[in-house]
C-alpha positions as CSV (number, residue, x, y, z in Angstrom):
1,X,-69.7,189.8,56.8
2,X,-67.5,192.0,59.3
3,X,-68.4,195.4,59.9
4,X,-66.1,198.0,59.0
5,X,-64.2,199.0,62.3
6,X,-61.4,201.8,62.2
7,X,-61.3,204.1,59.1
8,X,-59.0,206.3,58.5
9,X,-59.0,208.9,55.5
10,X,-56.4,211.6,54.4
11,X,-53.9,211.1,57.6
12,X,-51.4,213.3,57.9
13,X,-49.5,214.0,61.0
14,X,-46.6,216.4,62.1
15,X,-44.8,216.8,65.4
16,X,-44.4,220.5,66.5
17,X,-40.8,221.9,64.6
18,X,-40.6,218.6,62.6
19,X,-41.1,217.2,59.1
20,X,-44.2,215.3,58.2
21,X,-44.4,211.7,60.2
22,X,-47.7,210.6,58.0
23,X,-48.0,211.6,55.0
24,X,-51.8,210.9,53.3
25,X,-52.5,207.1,54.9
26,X,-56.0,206.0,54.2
27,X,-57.2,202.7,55.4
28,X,-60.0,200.5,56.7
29,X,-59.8,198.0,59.2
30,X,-62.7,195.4,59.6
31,X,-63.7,194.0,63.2
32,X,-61.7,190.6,63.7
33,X,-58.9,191.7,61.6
34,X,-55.3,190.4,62.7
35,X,-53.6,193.3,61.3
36,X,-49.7,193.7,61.4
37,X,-47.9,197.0,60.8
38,X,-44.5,196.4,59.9
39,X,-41.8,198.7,58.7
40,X,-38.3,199.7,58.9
41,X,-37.4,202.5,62.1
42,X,-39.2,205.9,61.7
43,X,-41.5,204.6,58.9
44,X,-44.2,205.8,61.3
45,X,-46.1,202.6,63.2
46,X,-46.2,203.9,66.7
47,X,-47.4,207.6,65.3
48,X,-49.8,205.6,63.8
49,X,-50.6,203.6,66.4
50,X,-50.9,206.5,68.9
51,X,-53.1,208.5,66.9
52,X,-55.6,205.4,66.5
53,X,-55.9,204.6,70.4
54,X,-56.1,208.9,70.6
55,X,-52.7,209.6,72.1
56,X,-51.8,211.8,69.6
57,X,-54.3,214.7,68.5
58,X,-55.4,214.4,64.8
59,X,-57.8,216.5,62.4
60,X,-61.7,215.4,63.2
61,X,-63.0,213.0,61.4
62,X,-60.2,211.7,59.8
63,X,-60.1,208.5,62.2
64,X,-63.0,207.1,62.9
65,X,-64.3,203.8,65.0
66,X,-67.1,202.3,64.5
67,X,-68.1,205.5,62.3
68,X,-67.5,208.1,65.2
69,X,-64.6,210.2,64.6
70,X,-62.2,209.6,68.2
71,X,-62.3,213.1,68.9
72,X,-65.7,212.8,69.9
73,X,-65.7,210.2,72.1
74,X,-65.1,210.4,76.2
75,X,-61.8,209.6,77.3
76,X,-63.6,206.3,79.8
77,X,-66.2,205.7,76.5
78,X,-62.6,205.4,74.3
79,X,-61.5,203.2,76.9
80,X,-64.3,200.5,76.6
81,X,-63.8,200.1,73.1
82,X,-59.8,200.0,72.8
83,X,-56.9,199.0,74.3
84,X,-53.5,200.1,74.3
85,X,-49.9,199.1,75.0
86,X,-46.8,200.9,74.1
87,X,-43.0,199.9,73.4
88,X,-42.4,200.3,77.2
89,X,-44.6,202.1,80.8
90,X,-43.1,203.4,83.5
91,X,-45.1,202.9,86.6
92,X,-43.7,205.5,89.4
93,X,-45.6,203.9,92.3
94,X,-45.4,200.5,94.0
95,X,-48.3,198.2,92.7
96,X,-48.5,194.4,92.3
97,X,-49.1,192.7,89.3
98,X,-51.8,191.8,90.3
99,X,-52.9,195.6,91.0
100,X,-51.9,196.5,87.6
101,X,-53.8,194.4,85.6
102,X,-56.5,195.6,87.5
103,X,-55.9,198.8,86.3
104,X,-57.3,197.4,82.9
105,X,-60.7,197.8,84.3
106,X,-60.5,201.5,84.8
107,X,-63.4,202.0,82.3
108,X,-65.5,199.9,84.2
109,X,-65.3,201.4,87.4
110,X,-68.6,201.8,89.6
111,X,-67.7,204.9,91.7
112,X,-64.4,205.9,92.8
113,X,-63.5,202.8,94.6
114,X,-65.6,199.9,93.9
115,X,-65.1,197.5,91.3
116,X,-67.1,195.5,88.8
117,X,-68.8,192.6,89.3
118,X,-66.8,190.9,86.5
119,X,-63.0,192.6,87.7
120,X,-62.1,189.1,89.6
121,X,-62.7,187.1,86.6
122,X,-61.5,188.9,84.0
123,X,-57.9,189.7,86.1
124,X,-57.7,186.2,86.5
125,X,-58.2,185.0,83.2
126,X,-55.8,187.5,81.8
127,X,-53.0,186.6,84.4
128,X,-53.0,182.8,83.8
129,X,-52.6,184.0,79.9
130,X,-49.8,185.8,79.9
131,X,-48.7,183.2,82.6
132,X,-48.4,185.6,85.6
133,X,-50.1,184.1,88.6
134,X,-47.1,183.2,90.3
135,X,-46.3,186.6,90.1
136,X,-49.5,188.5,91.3
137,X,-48.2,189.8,94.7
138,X,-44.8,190.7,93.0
139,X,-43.8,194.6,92.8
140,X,-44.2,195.5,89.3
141,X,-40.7,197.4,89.4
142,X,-39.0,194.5,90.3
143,X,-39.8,192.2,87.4
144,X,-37.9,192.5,84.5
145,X,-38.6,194.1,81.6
146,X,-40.4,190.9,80.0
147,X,-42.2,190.3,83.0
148,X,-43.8,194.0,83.2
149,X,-44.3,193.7,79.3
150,X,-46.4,191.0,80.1
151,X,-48.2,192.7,83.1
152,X,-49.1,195.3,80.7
153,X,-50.3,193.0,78.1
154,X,-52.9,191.5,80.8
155,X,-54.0,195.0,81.7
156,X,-54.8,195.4,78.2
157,X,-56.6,191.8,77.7
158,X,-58.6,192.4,81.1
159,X,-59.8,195.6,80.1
160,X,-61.9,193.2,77.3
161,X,-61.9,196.1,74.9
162,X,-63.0,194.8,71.1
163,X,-59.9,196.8,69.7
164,X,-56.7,196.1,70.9
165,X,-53.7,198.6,69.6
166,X,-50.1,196.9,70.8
167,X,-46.9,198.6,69.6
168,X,-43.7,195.7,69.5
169,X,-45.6,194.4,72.5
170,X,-43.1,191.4,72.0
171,X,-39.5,193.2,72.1
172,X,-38.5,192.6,75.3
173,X,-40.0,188.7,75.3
174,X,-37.8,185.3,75.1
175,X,-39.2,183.1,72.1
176,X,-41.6,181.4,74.1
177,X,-43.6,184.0,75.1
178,X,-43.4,186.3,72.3
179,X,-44.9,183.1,70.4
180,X,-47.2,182.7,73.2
181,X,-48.2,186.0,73.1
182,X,-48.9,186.3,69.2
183,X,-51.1,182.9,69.4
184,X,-52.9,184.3,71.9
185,X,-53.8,187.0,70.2
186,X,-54.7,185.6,67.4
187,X,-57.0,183.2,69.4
188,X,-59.0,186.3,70.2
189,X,-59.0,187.3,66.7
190,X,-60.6,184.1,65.3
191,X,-62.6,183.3,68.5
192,X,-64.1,186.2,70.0
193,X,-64.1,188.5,67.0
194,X,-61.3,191.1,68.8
195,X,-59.5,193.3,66.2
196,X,-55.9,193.2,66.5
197,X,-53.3,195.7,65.1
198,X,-49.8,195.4,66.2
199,X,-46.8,197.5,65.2
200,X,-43.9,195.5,65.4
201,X,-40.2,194.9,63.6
202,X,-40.2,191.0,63.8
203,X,-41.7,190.5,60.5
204,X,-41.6,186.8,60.6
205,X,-43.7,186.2,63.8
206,X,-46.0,188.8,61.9
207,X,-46.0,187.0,58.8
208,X,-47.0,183.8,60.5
209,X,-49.9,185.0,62.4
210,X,-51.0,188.2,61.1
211,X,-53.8,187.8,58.0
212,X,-53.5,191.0,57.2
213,X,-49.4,193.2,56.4
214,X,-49.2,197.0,56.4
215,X,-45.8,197.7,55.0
216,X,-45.1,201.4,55.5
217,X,-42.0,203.4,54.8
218,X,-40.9,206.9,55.2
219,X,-45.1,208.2,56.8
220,X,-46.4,206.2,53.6
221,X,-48.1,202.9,53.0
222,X,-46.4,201.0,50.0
223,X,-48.0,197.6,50.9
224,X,-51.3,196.2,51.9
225,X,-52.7,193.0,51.6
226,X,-52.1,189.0,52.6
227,X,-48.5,188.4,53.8
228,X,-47.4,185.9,50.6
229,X,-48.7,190.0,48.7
230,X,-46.9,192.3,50.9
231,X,-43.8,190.4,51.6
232,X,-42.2,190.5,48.1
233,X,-38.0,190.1,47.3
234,X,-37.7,193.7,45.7
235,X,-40.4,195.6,47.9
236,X,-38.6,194.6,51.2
237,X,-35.6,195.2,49.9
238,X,-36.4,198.6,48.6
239,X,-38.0,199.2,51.9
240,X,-35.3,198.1,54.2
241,X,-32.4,198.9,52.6
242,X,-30.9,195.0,53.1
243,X,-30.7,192.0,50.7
244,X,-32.9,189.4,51.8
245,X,-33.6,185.5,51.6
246,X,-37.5,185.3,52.1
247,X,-38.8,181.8,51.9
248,X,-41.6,179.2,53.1
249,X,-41.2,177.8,56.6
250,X,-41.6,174.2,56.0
251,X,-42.9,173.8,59.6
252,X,-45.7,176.7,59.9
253,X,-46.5,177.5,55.9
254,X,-45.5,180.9,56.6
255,X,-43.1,183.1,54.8
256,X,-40.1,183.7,56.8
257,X,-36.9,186.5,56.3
258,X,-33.6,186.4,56.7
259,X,-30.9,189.3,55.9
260,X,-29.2,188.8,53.3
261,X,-24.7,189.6,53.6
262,X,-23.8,190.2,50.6
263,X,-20.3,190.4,51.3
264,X,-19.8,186.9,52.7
265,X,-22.9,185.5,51.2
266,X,-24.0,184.1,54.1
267,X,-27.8,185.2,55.9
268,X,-27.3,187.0,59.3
């Protein structure tokens, strides 16, 4: 039996001189959860995501993790529990790749300038996931944008938090390593018990890895559950505003999603 996790009760959230983002979102994640959030632009993923890892300021008590409410924890405690990467991180200064996913181990720090013991090994492993050891003595700000979305990916996994928060971590991948990325994750899902909550538009690589579909829309959650629950002809429809072909992937078993044009009644 997993333990309960994150829990979130009565969420509401409202940027200064706008309307309401969230509107009411209660939900529990369990520890080793795979959980996707999925939903069309401005339904309210990375506000939710943000106020999960802390980023955003929220009413005590309403989000809690491992039945503490954030609020109360230190910002280096937060750190050893969660990880975070966003859509896209601007790194002003020259550092290797090598030097950022080092960064990941920022909560583990022994001092100002000494490491620990495990730093070495858990940079390594990370960088040979998101296959990035060719690249450690690279400038960050010369990669491209996949390459520095990767970077900060490895950050994240060397940080060895047992929450990892990634928002469309895979946008700026080729197929290969978004794939990559996703069974990777995963892997530390089933495997080493991490819990995993991505916000991300590509429902299908979602729908194929992810146990677990939040479907939001407009601040609210209309869908919860399994994917073969959440991902339903009228629902998705409704949601996104398209007509859509949503079938079984002979290959994976997984429900894929194509647009539907109804005009030359061909998918897109």
């Amino acid at each position: 039996m997993f333990n309960q996790l994150i829990q979130i009760k009565n969420l509401s959230f409202t940027y200064e001189n706008q309307k309401n983002i969230l509107n009411d979102i209660s939900l529990a994640i369990k520890e080793g959860e795979f959980v996707g959030i999925i939903g069309p632009n401005g339904a309210g993923k990375s506000t939710l995501i943000k106020l999960i890892a802390g980023l955003l300021q929220s009413i005590p008590n309403t989000i809690t993790i491992s039945k503490k409410s954030i609020s109360d924890y230190q910002s280096k405690q937060l750190a050893q529990i969660l990880g975070y990467v966003p859509q896209k991180v601007e790194i002003p200064f020259t550092f290797t790749v090598q030097q950022v996913v080092e960064m990941g181990r920022f909560p583990y720090l022994q001092g100002i300038f000494h490491q620990d013991v495990d730093t070495e090994e858990e940079v390594d492993k990370a960088m040979q996931w998101m296959d990035l050891t060719g690249l450690r003595n690279r400038s960050f700000s010369t990669l491209s944008g996949g390459e520095q979305q990767r970077t900060i990916i490895a950050s994240a996994l060397a940080q060895q938090a047992k929450l990892m928060l990634l928002d469309e971590p895979t946008s700026a991948l080729d197929l290969k390593h978004q794939q990559g990325i996703y069974r990777i994750l995963k892997k530390l899902a089933d495997e080493e018990g991490k819990t995993i909550v991505i916000g991300t538009h590509d429902i299908n690589l979602a729908a194929q890895f992810c146990k677990r579909l939040i479907l939001m829309d407009k601040g609210k959650i209309v869908a919860d559950g399994p994917p073969d629950q959440v991902l339903q002809f009228k629902l998705i429809q409704q949601v996104y505003g398209v007509k859509v072909y949503i079938d079984v992937n002979p290959l994976t078993k997984s429900l894929y999603i194509l647009p539907y044009d109804t005009q030359n009644g061909k998918t897109m």
